[in-house]
N, C-alpha and C positions, 0 to 999 in steps of 0.2 A: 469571699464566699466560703461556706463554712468546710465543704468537701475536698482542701487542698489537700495534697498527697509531698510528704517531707522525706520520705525515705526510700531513694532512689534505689535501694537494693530490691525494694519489690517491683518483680519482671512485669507483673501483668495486667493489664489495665484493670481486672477485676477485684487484684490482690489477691488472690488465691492459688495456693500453692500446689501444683496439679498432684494432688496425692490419688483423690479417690481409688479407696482399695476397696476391692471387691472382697468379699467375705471368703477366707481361705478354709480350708479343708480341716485345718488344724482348729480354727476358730466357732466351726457348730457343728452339731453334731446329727442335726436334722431340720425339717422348714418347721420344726416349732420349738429348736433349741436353739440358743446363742449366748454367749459370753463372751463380751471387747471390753477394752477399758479404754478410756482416752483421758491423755495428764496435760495439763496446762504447761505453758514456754518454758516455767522455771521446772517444773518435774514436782513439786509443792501437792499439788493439788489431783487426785485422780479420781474420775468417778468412771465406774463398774458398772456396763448394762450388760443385761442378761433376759432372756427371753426361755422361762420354764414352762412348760408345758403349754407354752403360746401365752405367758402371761407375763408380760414385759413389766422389769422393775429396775431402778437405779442402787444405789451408792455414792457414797462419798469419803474418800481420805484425805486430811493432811497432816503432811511431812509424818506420814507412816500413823495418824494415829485415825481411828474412824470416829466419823462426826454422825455418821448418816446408815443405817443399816439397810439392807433392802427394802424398799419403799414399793408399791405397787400404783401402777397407771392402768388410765381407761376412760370411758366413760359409761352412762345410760341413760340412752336417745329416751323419746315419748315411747308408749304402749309397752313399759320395758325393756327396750331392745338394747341388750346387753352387748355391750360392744368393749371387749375386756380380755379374748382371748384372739391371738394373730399367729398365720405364718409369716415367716420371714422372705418378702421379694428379693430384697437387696440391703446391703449395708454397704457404707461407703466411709470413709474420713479424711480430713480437710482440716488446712491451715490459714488461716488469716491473719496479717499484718497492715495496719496503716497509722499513721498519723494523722488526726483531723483538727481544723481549729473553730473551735464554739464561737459564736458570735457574741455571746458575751458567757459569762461565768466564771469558776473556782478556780479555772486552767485557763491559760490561754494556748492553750494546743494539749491535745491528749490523745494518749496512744492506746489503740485497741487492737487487741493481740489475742487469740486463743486457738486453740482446736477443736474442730466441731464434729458429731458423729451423725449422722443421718439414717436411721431406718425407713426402712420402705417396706410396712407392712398390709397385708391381707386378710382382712376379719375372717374367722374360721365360719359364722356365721352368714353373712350374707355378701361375701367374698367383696366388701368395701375397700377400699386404698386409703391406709391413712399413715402420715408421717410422722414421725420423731426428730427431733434434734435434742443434740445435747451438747452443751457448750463448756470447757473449760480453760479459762481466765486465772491468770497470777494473784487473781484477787475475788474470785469464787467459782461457780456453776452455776447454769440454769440447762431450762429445758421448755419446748412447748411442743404444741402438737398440731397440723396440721389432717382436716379433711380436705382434700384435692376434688375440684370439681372431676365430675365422671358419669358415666350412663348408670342411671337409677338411683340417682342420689339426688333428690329436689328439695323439701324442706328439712331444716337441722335442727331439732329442739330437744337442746339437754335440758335431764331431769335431773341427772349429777354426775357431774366430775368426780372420776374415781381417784384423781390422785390424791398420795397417802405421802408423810414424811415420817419415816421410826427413827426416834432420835437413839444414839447410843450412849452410853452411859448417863454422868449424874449434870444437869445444867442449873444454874441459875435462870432466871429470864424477867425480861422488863416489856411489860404487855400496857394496853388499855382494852375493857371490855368493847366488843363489837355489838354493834347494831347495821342496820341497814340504814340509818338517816341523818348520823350525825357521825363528825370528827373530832368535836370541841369538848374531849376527855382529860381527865388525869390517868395516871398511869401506875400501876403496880408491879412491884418488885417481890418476885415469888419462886419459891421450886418451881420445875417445870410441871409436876404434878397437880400443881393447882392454877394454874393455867388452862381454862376452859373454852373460853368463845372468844376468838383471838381477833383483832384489827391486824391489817399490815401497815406499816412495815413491825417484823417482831421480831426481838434481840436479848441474843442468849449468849452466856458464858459456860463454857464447859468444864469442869473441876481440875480439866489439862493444863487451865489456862487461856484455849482460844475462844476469839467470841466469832460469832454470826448473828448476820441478819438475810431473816424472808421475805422478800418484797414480792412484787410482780412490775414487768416492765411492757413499755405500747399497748397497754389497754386500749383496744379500739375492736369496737365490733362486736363486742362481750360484754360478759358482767365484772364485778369487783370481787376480789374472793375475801374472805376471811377464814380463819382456821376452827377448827372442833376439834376439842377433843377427845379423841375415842379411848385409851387407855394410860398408863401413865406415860407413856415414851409415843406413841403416835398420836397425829392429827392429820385429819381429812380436810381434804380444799372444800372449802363450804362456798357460794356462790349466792349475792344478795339479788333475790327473786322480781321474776315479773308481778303485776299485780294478780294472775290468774295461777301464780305456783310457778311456771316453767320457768329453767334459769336462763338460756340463750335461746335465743331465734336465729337463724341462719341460711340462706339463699344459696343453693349448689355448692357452698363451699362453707371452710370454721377454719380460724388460725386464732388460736390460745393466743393471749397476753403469757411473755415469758413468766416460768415459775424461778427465781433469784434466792441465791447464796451468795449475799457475803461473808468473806471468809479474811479473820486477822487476827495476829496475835495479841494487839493492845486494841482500846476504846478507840483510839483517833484513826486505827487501821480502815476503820469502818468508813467514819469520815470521808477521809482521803479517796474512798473507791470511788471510779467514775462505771463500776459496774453498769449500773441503772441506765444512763446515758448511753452508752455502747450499745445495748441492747436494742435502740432504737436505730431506725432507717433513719439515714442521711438527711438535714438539710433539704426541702422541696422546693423555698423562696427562691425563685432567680432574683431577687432586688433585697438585700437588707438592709441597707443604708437607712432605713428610716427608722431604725431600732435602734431604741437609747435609752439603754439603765441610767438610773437618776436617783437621787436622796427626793423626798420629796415631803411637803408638810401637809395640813388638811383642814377643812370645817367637816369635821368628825369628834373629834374627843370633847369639845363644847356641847354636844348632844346629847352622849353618854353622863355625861358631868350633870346635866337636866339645865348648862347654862343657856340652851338655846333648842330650837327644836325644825326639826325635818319637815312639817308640816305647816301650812302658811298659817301667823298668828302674830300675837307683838310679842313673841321672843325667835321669828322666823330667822335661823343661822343661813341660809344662802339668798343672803339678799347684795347687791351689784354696790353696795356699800361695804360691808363685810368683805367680800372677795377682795377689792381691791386694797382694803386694810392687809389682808393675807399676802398679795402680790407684792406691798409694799417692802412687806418683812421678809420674804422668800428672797428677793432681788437685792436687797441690803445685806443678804448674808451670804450670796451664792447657792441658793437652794433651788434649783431647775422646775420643780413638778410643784401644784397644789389640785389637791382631789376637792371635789364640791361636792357635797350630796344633800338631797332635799332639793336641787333648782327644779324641779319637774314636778308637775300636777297629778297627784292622786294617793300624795301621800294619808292625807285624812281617810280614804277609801281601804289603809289596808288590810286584808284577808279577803277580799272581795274580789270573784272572777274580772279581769279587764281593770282592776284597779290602778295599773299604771300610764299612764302616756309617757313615750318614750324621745315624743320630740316639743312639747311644749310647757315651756319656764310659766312658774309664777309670774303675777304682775309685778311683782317687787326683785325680780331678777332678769335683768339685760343680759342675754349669754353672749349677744356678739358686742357687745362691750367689753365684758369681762374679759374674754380673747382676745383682742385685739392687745387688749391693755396689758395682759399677760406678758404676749409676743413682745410688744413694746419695751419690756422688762427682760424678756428673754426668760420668761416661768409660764412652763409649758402646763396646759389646766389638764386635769387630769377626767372626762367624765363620768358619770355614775348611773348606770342601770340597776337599780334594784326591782326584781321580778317577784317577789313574797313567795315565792315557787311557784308563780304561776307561768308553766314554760312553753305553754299554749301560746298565749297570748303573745309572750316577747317573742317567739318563733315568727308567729303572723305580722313584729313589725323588726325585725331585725334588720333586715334588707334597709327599709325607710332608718329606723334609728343611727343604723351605722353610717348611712349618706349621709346624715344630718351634722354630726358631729365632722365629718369630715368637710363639709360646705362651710360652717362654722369655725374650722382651723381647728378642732382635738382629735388628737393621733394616739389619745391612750385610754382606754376604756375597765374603770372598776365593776365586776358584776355582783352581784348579792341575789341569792337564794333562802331569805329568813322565812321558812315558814313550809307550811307540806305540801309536795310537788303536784301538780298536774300534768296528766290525767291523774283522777284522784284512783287511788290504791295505789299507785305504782310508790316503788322504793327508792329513796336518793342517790344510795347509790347504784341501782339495777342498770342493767341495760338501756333500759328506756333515757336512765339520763344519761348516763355514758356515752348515746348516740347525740345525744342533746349538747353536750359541753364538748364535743366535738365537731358539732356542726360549727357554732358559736366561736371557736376557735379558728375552722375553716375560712367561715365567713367571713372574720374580724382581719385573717390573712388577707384577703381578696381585696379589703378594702384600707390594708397599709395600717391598720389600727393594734395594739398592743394591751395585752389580757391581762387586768389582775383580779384574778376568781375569788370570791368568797363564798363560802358556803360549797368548797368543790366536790367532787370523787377525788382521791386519792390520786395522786400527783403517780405520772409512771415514766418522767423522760422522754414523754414526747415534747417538750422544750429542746429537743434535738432537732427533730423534725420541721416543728413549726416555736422557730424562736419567737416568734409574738407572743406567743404565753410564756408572760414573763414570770408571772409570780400567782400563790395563792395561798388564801387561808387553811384552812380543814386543820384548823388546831384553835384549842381554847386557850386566846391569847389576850393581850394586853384589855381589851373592853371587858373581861370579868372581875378585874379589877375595881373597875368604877362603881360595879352596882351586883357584886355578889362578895362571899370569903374571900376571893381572890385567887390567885395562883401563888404556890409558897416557892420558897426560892430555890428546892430540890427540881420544880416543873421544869424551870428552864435549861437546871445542868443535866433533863433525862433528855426534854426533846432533841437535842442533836442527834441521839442514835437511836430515836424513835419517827418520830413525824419528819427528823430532817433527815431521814434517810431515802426520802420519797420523791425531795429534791423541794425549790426556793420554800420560804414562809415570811406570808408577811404577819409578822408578828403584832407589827406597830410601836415598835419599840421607842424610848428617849423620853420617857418621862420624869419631869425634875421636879414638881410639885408633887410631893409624893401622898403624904397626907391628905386625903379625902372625903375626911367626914363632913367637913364642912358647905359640903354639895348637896349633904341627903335632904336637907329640906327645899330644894333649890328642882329635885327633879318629881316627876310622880311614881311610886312604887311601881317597879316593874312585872317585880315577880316576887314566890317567896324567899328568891337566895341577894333580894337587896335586904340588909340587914339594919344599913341606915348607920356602919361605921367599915365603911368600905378604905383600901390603900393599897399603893402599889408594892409591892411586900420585896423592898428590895433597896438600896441605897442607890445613887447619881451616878458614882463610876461603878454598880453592874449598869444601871439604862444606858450608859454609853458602850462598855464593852458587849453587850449583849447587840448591838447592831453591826459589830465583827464576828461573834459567833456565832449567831443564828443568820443563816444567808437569804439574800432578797436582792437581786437586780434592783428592780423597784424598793430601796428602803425609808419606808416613812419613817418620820422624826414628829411625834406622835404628839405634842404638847400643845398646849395653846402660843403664840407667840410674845404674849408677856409675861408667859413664864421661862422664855428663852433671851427674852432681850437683856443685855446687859451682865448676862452669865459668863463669864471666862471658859466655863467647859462646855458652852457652847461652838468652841471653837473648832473640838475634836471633830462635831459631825460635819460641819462646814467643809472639812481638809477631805471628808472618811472617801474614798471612791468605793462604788457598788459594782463591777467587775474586778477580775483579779488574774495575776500574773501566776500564779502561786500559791496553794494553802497547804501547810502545814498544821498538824495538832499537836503541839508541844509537849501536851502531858494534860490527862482526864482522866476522871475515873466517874461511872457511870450515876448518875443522880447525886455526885459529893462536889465536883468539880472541872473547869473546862479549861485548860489553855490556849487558843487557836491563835495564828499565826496569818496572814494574809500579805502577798505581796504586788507592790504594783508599781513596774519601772524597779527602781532602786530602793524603793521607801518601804518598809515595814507597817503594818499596823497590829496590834495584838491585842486581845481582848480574853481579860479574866473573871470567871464567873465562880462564887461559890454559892453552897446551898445555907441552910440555919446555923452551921458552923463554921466559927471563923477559923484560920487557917492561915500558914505561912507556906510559901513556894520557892524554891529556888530554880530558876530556868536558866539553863545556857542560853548564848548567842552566837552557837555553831554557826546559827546561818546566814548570818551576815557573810562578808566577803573580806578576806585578811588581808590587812594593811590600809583596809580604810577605816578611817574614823568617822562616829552617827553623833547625830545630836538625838538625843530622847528626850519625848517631852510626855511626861508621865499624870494621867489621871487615876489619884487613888484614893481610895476610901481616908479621911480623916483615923485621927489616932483612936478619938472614942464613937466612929462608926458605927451603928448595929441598925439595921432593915430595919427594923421595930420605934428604939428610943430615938436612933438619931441618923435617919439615912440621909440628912441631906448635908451631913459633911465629909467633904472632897479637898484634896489639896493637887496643886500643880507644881510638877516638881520639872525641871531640867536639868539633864546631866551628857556628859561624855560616855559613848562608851563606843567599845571596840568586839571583834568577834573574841576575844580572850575572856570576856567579861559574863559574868551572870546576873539576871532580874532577879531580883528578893521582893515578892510579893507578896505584902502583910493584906490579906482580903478581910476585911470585915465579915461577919455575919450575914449573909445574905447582900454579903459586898462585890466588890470587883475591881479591874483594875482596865484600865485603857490606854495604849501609846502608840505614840508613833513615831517610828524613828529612823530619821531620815541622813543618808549619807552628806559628807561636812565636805563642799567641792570648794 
């Protein structure tokens, strides 16, 4: 159970350290002045509330240098009502300590620690009750707001959020433009100054040295925010709208999605933070036993390819023939999961209201065969809802769809949302579906079933709460490959401390047929970014290291299975586990290159990614444990490697080494490097 408590020094069943201090005489100077600070365990980090003339605003420092200037909070409800200026009821501050252990993920136990500040304010306007907190963490700050149910408070409908971040001095920063309906971006590296309409998560370096990243964490009940920017150093929380303009809707009560700083002196600091996660309530599952991270394979990338297709025809890819070809190869190599998509009827209908049925296979797909046959094998099938955004319709069969699969024997469920949501005007990511992909979540709980979302909202650690969402897209990943330019091989060394700051992605990584011109006559033009000389812009050992560095519970191994049979470095995903003991970032620098480190039991895995330049590395192996000896067995870019002329040469090396020793990683061009290395008993 994920809510175990490891550290018997905290007295109290609650973990809270009975501080609450009452606001002292020295500390304001009237009910509409205040200035507190409250500093995280190590002393590192301090942020400064203050409450001027009833207009409550933040700060941020660390290790003495300021990241964050006064900042101003609030909101404004319908009909204008400005709700922006407060007396102060009460302040309080509070400690928290525990240890908890995740059901699956980067950690296998993680410790959440901070100090928190509580205001307890009174609109000067229409004497409302609304709360603040503020949190700080050894590894950042956040903050949200609560309206408290109360007499004369019945509907909530913000027209905007007033909070504001003024950055201080000079940053760099690594963005993608926002919109309201899509996540499937590349990303720009720019002054902060030109940094306009921001996506979260968004990560800046500061000319100090330190970087941060702005997330938001338990989106529930609200919108998505993304950022504006209003002058060169500040941006306002922008909030993606209902279809009639208003941002939120609210019943007697409104609790913000936290506002998130991470806060680190190197690229993998970011990484490393289990900020995101913290921020989320506990574990709700009493049962998780039926949750199980797995590698997994697919009849997905033969469609993209145009070798086979979603809809019934004579090139139909989910036919009870096919599958058990896949089952074959999955079970022969230790690979637990295969996704099927296309077995259900309405794919020729798509864009069309009600175009999907959610429990009835083509004629040329047996699904309680294919299960059976699965189990039989011990490859658990993976099933597939796609709803073209029509979220209407899969609402009205959720209930039935989810029974079905589970009557059937599938415990894991892929969703897809390609296409524009209903009700029509509403925005992907608004409210409306935010309450939607968490019902869908809820529901999938209820019924023991495990979520890999595509087409999401923005991922915010509620994978804490409800482990069954195990993984998701909202990133432009390995399918734009097949039928557009592609993703260059800078994409992959940004998103870790962009999209993978939001938490899992299922990328689809492990492609070893790289070259893929030779499909464009093979499918029908999509759109106009199939250019008709399509490739995966990357060489064999990045597609393997890149299923160590970019993380997914759920990691598909993304290729056809005769392009994997018979492969020697197919052997790395075989071994790879998708939980982890351990992660380490070895050494990254932001869109140039990746080290990451992952441990599980005694055994290493590490995966190296570079961008268009090739590149040599030296890494210690501090972290190993001294006086034993590893065997390594190294997947790396061939001698004359390059993405481009020659990515599909790789060598397999093994060697001895010890914790005294260092990796010398010669990475290709848009190369990589993959190992594993495991202690010699």
């Amino acid at each position: 159970m994920e809510h175990k408590l490891l550290h018997p020094r905290i007295a109290s069943a609650s973990l809270l350290l009975a501080l609450s201090l009452l606001v002292s005489a020295t500390s304001w100077a009237g009910p509409k002045s205040y200035s507190n600070a409250i500093t995280s365990p190590s002393k590192q980090i301090k942020a400064t509330v203050t409450l001027r003339n009833g207009r409550p605003c933040y700060s941020l420092v660390y290790k003495n240098d300021t990241l964050v200037l006064p900042s101003s909070l609030g909101f404004v409800l319908q009909n204008r009502d400005s709700l922006t200026r407060f007396s102060l009821v009460k302040a309080s501050i509070s400690k928290f300590d525990e240890t908890w252990k995740p059901v699956w993920g980067q950690y296998s136990s993680v410790r959440n620690r901070y100090t928190e500040m509580k205001l307890e304010l009174r609109d000067l306007k229409k004497s409302r009750l609304v709360n603040l907190f503020f949190r700080t963490y050894d590894d950042g700050f956040a903050f949200r707001y609560e309206i408290p149910e109360q007499n004369g408070v019945d509907d909530i409908v913000v027209t905007s959020e007033e909070s504001r971040v003024k950055f201080a001095g000079s940053y760099r920063c690594w963005w993608s433009w926002a919109d309201y309906n899509t996540l499937e971006k590349t990303f720009y590296q720019t002054p902060l100054d030109s940094a306009t309409h921001v996506a979260m998560p968004f990560t800046l370096q500061k000319s100090t040295g330190t970087y941060i990243t702005m997330h938001e964490a338990a989106i529930d009940r609200y919108s998505t925010m993304t950022l504006k920017r209003e002058n060169a150093s500040t941006f306002k929380g922008n909030l993606a709208p209902w279809g009639d303009g208003t941002l939120v809707k609210c019943k007697k009560s409104l609790k913000t999605p936290w506002r998130l700083f991470v806060v680190a002196d190197r690229p993998g600091g970011l990484i490393e933070s289990n900020l995101v996660l913290n921020l989320n309530e506990p574990c709700k599952l009493p049962d998780v036993s039926w949750i199980t991270p797995m590698t997994y394979i697919g009849i997905w990338w033969e469609m993209h390819l145009g070798i086979g297709t979603w809809n019934m025809g004579p090139k139909h890819s989910a036919t009870t023939e096919n599958a058990i070809r896949y089952i074959d190869f999955a079970a022969a190599h230790g690979i637990k999961g295969l996704v099927i998509e296309g077995w259900n009827t309405g794919w020729e209908n798509w864009g069309k209201k009600g175009a999907f049925d959610f429990v009835t296979p083509y004629p040329d797909f047996d699904i309680k065969k294919v299960v059976d046959y699965g189990k039989s094998k011990e490859v658990a099938i993976i099933g597939h809802h796609e709803t073209g955004g029509d979220t209407q319709t899969y609402e009205q069969q959720l209930d039935s769809a989810f029974a079905f699969y589970k009557k059937v024997g599938i415990d894991i469920v892929k969703t897809g949302y390609a296409g524009p949501v209903t009700p029509e005007g509403e925005n992907h990511h608004g409210q409306c579906m935010v309450e939607h992909y968490n019902k869908v979540m809820r529901t999938a709980a209820k019924y023991k079933i495990m979520l890999d979302v595509h087409e999401p909202i923005v991922l915010s650690g509620l994978s804490r709460t409800y482990p069954n969402l195990m993984t998701a897209e909202g990133v432009r990943g390995m399918e734009w490959n097949a039928w557009s330019e592609g993703n260059p091989p800078s994409h992959t060394c940004t998103l870790p401390f962009l999209r993978g700051m939001a938490g899992p992605m299922d990328y689809t990584p492990g492609i070893f047929d790289i070259d893929l011109s030779k499909y464009a006559g093979k499918r029908q033009k999509w759109n106009d970014l199939d250019n008709g000389h399509s490739a995966v812009h990357s060489t064999i050992a990045n597609q393997l290291a890149l299923m160590v560095v970019l993380y997914s519970p759920l990691q598909m191994a993304a290729d056809l299975p005769e392009n994997y049979e018979g492969n020697p470095a197919f052997k790395f995903i075989e071994q790879l586990p998708t939980s982890w003991d351990e992660t380490r970032v070895l050494d990254a620098s932001i869109g140039e290159y990746v080290v990451t480190a992952r441990r599980k039991g005694t055994t290493w895995y590490i995966g190296a990614i570079s961008n268009e330049k090739a590149r040599e590395l030296s890494i210690p192996l501090s972290l190993l444990t001294a006086g034993k000896k590893y065997r390594a067995v190294s997947y790396v870019d061939g001698s004359n490697a390059h993405y481009e002329t020659n990515p599909e040469a790789i060598d397999i090396k093994t060697s001895t080494v010890t914790k005294a020793d260092r990796l010398t990683l010669k990475l290709a061009a848009g190369g990589g490097a993959a190992i594993r290395i495991e202690e010699v008993k």
